[in-house]
C-alpha positions as CSV (number, residue, x, y, z in Angstrom):
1,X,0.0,0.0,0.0
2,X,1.4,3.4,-1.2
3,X,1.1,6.5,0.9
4,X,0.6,9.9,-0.5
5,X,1.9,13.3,1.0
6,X,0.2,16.3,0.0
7,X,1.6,19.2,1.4
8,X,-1.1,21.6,3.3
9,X,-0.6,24.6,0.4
10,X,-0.9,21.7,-2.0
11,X,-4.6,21.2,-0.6
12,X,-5.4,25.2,-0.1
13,X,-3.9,25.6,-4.2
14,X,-6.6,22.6,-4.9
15,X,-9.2,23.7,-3.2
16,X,-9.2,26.9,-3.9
17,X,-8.6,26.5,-8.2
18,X,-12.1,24.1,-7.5
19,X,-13.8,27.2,-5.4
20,X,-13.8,25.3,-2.3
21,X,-11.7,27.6,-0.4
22,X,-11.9,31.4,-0.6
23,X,-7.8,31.7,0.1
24,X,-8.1,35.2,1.9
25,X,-11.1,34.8,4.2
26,X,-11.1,38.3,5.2
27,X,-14.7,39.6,4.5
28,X,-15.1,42.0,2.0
29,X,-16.6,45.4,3.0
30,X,-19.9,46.4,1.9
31,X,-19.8,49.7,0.8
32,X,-22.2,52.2,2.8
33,X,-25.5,52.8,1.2
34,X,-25.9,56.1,-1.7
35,X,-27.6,58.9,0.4
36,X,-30.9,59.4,-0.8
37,X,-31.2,62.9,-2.6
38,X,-34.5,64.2,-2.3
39,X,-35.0,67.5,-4.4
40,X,-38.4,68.7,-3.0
41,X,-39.5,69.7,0.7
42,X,-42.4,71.0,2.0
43,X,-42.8,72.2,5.4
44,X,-45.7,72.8,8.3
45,X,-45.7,74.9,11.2
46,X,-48.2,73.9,13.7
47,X,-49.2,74.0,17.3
48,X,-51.2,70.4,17.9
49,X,-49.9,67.6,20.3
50,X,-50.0,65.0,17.8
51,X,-49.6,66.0,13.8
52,X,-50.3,63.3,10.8
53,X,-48.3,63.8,8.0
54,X,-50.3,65.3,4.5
55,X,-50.8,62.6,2.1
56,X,-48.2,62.9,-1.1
57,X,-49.4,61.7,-4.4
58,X,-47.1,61.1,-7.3
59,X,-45.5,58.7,-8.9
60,X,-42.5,56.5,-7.3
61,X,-43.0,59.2,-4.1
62,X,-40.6,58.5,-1.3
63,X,-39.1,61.0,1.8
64,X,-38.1,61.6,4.4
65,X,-40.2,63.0,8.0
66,X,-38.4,65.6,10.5
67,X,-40.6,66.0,13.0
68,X,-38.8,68.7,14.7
69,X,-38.4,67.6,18.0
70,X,-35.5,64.9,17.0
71,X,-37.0,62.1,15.6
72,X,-37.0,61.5,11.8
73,X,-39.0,59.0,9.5
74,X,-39.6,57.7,6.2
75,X,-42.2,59.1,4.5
76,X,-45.4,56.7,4.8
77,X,-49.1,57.3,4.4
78,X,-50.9,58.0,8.1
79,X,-47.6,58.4,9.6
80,X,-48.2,60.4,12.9
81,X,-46.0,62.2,15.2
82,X,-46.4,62.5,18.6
83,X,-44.7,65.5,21.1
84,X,-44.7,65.3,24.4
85,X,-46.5,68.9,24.7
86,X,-48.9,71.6,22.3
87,X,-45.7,74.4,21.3
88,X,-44.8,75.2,17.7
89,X,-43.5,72.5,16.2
90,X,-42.0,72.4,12.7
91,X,-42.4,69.1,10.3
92,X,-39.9,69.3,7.1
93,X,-40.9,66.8,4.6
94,X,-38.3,66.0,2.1
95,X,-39.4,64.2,-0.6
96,X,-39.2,62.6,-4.3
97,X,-42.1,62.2,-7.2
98,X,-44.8,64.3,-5.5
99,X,-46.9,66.3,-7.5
100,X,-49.7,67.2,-5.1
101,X,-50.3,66.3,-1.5
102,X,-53.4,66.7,1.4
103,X,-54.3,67.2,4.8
104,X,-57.4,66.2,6.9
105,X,-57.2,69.8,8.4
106,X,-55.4,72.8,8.8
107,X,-56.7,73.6,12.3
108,X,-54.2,74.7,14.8
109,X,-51.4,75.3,11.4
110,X,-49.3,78.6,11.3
111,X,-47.3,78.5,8.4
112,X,-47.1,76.1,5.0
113,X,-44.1,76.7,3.1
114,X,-44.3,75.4,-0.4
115,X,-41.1,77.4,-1.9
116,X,-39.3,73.8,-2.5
117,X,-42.4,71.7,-3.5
């Protein structure tokens, strides 16, 4: 009975021309995520303890929701902030693909700026 030495490189080189082996195991990085660019925003002053965000219409319509006491959001239908107290509170919506949008109510609004829309 014959014996056969193989040499531990010998098995790596095998392995690895047969995609066995991945000879540097050192995980590629995944690069971090484009930004999203939204090129339209929309703002609302208003003094309620709660505020629901307008509904945007549009096609492909995506953004982002600052509701100006910290917290931030993606853009959804029937999203609601809540603050902790009534005060003037400003919501920025930046967005992309809106061509219109709606509120329930303007009650207890100061201010919509549509400059960027």
């Amino acid at each position: 009975m014959k014996r056969l030495l193989i040499s531990a490189s010998a098995i790596l080189l095998l392995f690895s021309a047969c995609g066995e082996v991945d000879p540097d195991p050192t995980p590629t990085p995944t690069p971090d995520p484009k930004p999203v660019s939204f090129n339209q925003r929309l703002t609302i002053v208003h003094a309620r303890s709660s505020f629901t965000v307008p509904s945007l219409s549009g096609s492909g319509v995506s953004g982002r929701v600052d509701f100006g006491d910290g917290s931030t959001q993606d853009y959804r239908y029937g999203l609601t902030g809540t603050y902790p107290s009534v005060g003037q509170h400003r919501v920025v919506i930046e967005c992309t693909g809106a061509t219109s949008f709606s509120m329930e109510s303007v009650a207890d609004v100061s201010q919509i700026d549509l400059s960027a829309f």
